[in-house]
Structures are given as C-alpha cells and as structure tokens.
C-alpha positions in Angstrom: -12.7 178.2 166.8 -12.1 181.0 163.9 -9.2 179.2 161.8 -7.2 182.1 160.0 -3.7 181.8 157.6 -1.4 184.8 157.7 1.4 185.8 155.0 2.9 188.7 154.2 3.3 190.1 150.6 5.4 193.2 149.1 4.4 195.2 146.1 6.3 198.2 144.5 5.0 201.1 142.4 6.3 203.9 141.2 4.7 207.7 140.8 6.3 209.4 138.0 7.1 212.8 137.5 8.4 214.7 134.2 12.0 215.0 135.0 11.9 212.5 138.1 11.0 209.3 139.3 9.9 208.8 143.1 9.4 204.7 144.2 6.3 204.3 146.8 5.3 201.0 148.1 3.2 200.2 151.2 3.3 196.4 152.4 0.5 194.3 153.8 -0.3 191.5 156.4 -1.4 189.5 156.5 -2.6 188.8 152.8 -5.0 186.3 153.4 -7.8 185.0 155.6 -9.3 181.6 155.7 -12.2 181.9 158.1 -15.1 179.6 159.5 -17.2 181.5 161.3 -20.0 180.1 163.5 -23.9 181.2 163.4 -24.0 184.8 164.8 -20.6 185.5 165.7 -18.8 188.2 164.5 -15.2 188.2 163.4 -12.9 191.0 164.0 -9.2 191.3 163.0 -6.2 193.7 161.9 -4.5 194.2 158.7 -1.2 196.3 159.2 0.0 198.8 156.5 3.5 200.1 156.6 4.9 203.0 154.1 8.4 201.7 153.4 9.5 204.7 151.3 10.5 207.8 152.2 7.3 209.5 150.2 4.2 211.0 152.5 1.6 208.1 151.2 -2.3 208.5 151.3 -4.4 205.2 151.3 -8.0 204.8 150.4 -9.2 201.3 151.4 -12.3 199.0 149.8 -13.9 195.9 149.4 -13.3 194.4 145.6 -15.1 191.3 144.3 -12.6 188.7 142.2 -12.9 185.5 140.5 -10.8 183.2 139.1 -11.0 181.6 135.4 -10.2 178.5 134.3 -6.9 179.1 133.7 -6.7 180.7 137.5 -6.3 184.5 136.0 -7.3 186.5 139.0 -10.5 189.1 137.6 -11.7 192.0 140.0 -15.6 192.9 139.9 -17.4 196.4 142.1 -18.2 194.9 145.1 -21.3 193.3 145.3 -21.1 191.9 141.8 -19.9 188.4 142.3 -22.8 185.8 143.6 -20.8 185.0 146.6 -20.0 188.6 147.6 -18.8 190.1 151.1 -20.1 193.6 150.5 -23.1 193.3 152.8 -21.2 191.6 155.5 -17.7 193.3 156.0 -17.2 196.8 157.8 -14.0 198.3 157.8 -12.4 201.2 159.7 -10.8 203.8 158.7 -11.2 203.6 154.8 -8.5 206.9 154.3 -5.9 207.7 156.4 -2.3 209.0 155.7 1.2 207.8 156.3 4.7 208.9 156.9 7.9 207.6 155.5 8.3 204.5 157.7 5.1 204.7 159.8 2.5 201.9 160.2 -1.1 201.4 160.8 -3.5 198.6 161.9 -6.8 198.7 159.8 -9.4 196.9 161.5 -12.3 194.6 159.7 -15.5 193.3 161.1 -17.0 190.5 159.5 -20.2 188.6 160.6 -22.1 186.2 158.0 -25.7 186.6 158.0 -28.4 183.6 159.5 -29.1 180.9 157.1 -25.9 181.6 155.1 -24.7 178.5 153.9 -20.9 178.0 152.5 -18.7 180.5 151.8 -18.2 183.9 150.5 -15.5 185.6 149.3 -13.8 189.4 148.6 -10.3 191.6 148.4 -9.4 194.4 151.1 -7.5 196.5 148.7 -5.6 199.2 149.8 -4.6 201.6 147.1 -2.5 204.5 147.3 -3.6 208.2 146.1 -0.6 209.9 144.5 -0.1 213.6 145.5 -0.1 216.7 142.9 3.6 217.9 143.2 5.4 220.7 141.4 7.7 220.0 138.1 9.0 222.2 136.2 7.5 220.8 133.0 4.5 221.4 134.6 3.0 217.9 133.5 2.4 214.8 135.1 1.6 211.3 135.1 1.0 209.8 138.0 0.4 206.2 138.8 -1.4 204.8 141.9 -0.7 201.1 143.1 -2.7 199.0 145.3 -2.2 195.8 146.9 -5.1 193.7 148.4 -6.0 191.2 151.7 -8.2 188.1 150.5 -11.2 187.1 152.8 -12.4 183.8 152.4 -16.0 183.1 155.2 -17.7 179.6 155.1 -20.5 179.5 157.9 -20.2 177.0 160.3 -21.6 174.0 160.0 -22.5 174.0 156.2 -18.7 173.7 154.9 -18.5 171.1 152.1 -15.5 170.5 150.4 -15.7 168.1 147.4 -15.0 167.8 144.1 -14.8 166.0 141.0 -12.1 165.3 137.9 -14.1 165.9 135.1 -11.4 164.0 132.8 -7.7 163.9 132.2 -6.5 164.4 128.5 -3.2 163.1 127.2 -1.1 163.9 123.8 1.5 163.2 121.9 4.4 166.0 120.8 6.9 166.6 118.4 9.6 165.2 120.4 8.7 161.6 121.6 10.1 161.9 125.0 7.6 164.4 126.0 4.0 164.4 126.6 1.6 167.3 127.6 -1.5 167.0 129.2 -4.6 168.3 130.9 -6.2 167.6 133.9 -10.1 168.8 134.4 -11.5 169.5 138.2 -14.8 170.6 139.2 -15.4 172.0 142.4 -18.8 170.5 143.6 -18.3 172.1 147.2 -19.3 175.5 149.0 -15.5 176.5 149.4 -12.9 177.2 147.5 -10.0 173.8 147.8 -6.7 173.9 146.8 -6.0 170.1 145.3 -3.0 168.4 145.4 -2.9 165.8 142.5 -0.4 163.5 140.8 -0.9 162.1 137.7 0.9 158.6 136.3 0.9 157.4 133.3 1.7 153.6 133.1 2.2 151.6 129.8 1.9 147.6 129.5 4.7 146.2 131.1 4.0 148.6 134.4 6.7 151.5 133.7 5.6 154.5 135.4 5.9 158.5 134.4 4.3 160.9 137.0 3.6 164.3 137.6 4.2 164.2 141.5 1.7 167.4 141.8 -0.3 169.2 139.1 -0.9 172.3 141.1 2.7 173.3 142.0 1.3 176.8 143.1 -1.2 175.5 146.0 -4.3 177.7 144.0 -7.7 178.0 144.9 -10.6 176.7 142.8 -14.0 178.6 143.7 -16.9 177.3 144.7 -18.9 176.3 142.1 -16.3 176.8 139.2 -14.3 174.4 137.1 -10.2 174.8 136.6 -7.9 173.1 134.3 -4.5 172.6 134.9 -1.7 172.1 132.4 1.9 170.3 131.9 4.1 167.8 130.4 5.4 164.6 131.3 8.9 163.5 130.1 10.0 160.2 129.3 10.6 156.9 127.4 6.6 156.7 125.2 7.1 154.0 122.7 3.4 152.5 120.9 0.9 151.4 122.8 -2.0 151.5 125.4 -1.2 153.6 128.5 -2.9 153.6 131.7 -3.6 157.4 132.6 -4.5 157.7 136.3 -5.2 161.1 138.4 -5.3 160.8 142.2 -6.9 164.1 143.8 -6.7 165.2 147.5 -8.2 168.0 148.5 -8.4 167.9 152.4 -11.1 166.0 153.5 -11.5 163.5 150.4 -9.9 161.8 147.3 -11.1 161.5 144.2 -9.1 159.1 141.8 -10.1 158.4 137.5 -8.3 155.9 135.2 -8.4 156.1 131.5 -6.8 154.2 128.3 -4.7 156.2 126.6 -3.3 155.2 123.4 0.4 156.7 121.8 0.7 155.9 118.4 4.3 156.3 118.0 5.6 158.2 114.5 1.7 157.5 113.3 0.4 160.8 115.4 -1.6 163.9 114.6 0.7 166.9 114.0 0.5 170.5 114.3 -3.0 170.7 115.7 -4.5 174.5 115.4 -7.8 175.6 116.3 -9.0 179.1 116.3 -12.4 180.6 116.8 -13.6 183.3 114.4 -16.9 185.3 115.5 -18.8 187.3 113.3 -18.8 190.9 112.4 -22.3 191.6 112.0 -25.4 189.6 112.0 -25.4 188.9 108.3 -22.4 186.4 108.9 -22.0 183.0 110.8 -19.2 182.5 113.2 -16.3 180.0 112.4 -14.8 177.7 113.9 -10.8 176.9 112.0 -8.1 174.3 112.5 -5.6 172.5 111.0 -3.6 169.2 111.2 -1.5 166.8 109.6 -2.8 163.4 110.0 1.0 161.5 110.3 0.5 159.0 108.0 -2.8 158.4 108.8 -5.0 159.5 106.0 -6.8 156.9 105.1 -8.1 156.9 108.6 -9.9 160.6 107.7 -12.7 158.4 106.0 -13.2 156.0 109.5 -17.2 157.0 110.0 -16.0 157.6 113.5 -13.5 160.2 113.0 -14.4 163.3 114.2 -13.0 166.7 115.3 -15.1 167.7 118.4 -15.1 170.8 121.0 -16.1 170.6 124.4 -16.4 172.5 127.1 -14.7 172.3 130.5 -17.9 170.2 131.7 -17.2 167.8 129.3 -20.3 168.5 126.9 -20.0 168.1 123.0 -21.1 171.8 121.8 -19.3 170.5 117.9 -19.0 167.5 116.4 -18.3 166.5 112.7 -16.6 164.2 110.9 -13.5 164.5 109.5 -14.4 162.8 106.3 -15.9 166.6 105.7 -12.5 167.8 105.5 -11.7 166.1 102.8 -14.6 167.8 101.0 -13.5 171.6 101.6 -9.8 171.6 102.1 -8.2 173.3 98.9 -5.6 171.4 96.7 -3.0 173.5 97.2 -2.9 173.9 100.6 -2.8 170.3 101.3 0.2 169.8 98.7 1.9 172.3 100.4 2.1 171.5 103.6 0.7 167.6 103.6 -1.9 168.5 106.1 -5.6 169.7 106.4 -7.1 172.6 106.8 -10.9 173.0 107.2 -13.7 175.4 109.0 -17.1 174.3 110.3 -20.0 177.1 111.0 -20.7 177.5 114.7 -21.1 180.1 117.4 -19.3 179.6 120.6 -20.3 181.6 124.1 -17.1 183.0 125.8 -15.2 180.7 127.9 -12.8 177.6 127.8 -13.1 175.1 125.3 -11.3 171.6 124.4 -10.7 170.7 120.8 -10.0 167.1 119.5 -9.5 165.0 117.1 -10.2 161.5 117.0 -8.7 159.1 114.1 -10.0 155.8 114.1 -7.6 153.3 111.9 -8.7 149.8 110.9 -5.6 149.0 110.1 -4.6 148.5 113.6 -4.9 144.7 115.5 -5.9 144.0 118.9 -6.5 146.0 121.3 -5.5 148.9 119.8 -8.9 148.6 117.0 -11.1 150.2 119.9 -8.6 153.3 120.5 -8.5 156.6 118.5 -5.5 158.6 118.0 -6.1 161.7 119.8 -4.9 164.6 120.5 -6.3 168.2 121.6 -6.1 171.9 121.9 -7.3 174.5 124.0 -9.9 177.4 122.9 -10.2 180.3 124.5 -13.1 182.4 123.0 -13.2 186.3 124.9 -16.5 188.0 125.4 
C-alpha cells in the first residue's frame, strides 16, 4: 500500500503596479507527500490549484531540488542537482495552464522509482505564478511573481531504513542562573528522512528533574544522510554540581537514548563566550579564528595543561584545538583590564558549514568528584561558503 499525508497550505503575493497594488495568491493541496512505493509500480496522484483572487493568474509548474541545513533552513537547487534527486523519475501534466478568479485545477504527477533504487528520494512541485504586463500610467513596473511548492518524499519498498544516532548533547550555563541553553546533535544514519521526537532531562544529585518534553516542537525532517542540531533552554532551580544530562530519541521505528555528566559551576562560570570566524582576503593571508571570554573567577585555571578552546564539527571531530594557556601569551593588557576577560585569535581555515566552539577549564582547586569535570561551555559557528 502507497502511504501518502495531505495538508493544505496558503501563501499570498502581491504584483505591484506604479500607482496600484493588486493581491494574487493561488493555494495548494495537498503540500506534501510521504510515499513508499513498491518495485515497478508507478504512482500517480492530483495536486489542486485554486486562484483565490479576483486577478486572471498564469502558472508555470516544475520540479525544484531542496535541502535542509543544520539549522533546518529550507535551500532550493535546479532539479537534478541534489544526490537524491526526483528529476529523472517524476512526469507532470500540464506544466502551464491559466486561471480565472476563483477557478481551480487538478495537476496530475506520475512518479515511478527506477529498479535497484534503494531508499528514498526527494523534490518540490512548485507552482509559480507569471505576472501579466498591464497598462499604468507611469508607464513602469515592478512586478513580482510568487510561488508555492508540493514536497515529494519516495523510499522504494523494501529498502526503507529509518535510524539514527545522537551525536552528543551539549549543556551551558547563562547569565541568569535559572536558565540553561543547550544543544542536542542527531545524525541521520537511515535512507529517509525522520522527524524525531526527543525529550531531554537534566537531573542533579539528589534526583530533581528539569526537561525539555520535545526538542523538535515543529515535527521537521532530517535528510537522509545529513546531521541537524537543535537548540533551546531549560529553566529552573541549577545550584553547583554534577548533572545527569539524558536525551531519549524516538523516531518511529526505534529509540536511541545518551547520558552524560554535566557539571554547573555555580557563580564560578565562563562568561560572555564569542567566537567568530575570519577568512582571508587573498592568498597572502591566513584565516582566523577570534573569541573572547571571561573566565568567572577562574583564572588561574587558564594555565591547567588541559584547558583548551576547541571547535568541532557537527560529527563531533576536533578540526582546533589549543590551549588556553596561549591566551595568556597574546591577549593585550589593556583589553583584559578593561573588560576582565580574554581575548585571543588562533590561525586556522575552516570549510563552510556548522561548527561547535568550547571551552574547557580544568580547576584543581576543586574536591571530589568535581576534579575530573571541566567547566564548559559553547558557541555555535557558522562559517558561509
């Protein structure tokens, strides 16, 4: 059986015209298709357009590529771009056509996955409209098309896997001490896109809980093959100590589940964390990477061998690492007396994506259990292509 969800989904645009402004808007359903489609079969359905405005509305209609980052920005490639395209796959019929204030249409689509396809492919029916030419007195014009688009997702029967795995969960500490934000990695290991539903606790020592009841509030998709990371606070009593930090993820057919220490450090925390990344101009100079911190009364743990600022990327791998001790090194006098905190630069060129920064402060100082713990905290670096 072909499994399919409908919605429906409303977008407005405007055309406008020196001296006047005429609202167009078309509407679309369903939005979205979640297919399986068994070897050889072909899939055939309907999308119905509607011209809700009073305006004579052409439509053009064609298969976009998309992707999402891992923030879960939406990004739109030519067809046949992506790895996991539709383009060879999908017909469509009519691709132009013209409607009348109220009048509707039913676009049909053909889909049928080719032998020895395994998981699942993906693409965006958009249908755009083409504004008309009209007369204005001016006799100037700016006119704006809108489109709005139907998302196919087709896994093959029988080589669906959905799985995944929670690459880590990161916790700090804020300026207020009754909130926490953190970040929750997930890697898609799978052949189809999921859309997780995890809660995140955080427990201290005596068994006090603080959760997140679901960290993706939105129900979005994480591609095949791609890595997302999802953002948010927790609010609460934190006083010192180590946490327990546990993420349960369900995502359909299975559950994934990590633990980790965490430790809060009370008043004794690193403060206004910056990072930014700073590429060269020309191949004469290195790139940059810049941050700044205060250390919250815990500068003597800057010279702790095993204090380190460190970027990762979303897979976890170290792509920096250096010791903080260098910090003391470069960062200029006045700068530090100024604003009691660090400032300091290490040479390295980073590819464009989604980074975590850190800092890790060891302090010997500290007794029991809380000698094997860094102070952490962390950032999030996005460097553009």
């Amino acid at each position: 059986m072909i499994k399919q969800t409908r919605c429906r989904l409303f977008l407005i645009a405007g055309f406008f015209l020196m001296g006047s402004v005429l609202f167009g808007s078309i509407s679309v359903s369903p939005s979205i298709f979640e297919l399986k489609i068994p070897p050889g079969k072909t899939f055939t359905d309907s999308i119905r357009v509607v011209n809700v405005t009073e305006v004579t509305t052409d439509i053009v209609v064609y298969l976009s590529d998309f992707g999402l980052s891992e923030n879960g920005k939406i990004r739109f490639y030519d067809a046949g771009t992506a790895q996991y395209s539709l383009k060879d796959y999908v017909r469509i019929n009519p691709t132009s056509f013209t409607l009348e204030p109220g009048e509707e249409k039913w676009v049909r689509f053909s889909l049928k996955m080719p032998a020895g396809q395994v998981g699942e492919s993906q693409g965006i029916l958009f249908f755009q409209t083409v504004p008309r030419k009209v007369k204005s007195p001016a006799g100037r014009q700016v006119l704006v098309a809108a489109r709005i688009g139907s998302t196919i997702y087709a896994a093959m029967k029988p080589t669906i896997n959905a799985s995944a795995d929670i690459i880590n969960v990161l916790i700090r500490q804020t300026g207020d001490d009754r909130i926490l934000e953190y970040a929750a990695i997930v890697h898609n290991t799978g052949n189809v896109h999921i859309r997780p539903k995890g809660k995140l606790v955080l427990q201290d020592s005596a068994g006090t809980k603080t959760s997140i009841p679901n960290i993706n509030e939105k129900n979005s998709s994480i591609l095949r093959d791609s890595v997302r990371l999802y953002e948010g606070t927790l609010q609460g009593n934190f006083p010192e100590g180590i946490y327990r930090a546990s993420l349960e993820l369900d995502f359909g057919s299975e559950a994934r589940e990590v633990e980790k220490a965490v430790r809060l450090a009370g008043a004794r925390r690193i403060l206004n964390f910056q990072v930014s990344y700073e590429p060269a101009t020309d191949e004469k100079k290195p790139s940059f990477v810049r941050f700044s911190f205060q250390p919250g009364g815990m500068e003597e743990a800057l010279r702790h061998p095993q204090s380190v600022f460190r970027i990762r990327n979303l897979y976890s791998e170290v792509v920096l690492k250096e010791p903080l001790e260098q910090c003391l090194k470069k960062t200029n006098a006045s700068v530090k007396k100024e604003s009691a905190g660090y400032e300091c630069a290490f040479e390295k060129k980073l590819d464009p994506g989604v980074y975590i920064a850190e800092i890790l402060l060891f302090d010997a100082d500290d007794a029991g259990d809380l000698d094997s713990k860094p102070v952490t905290t962390f950032q999030k670096l996005e460097v553009s292509e």
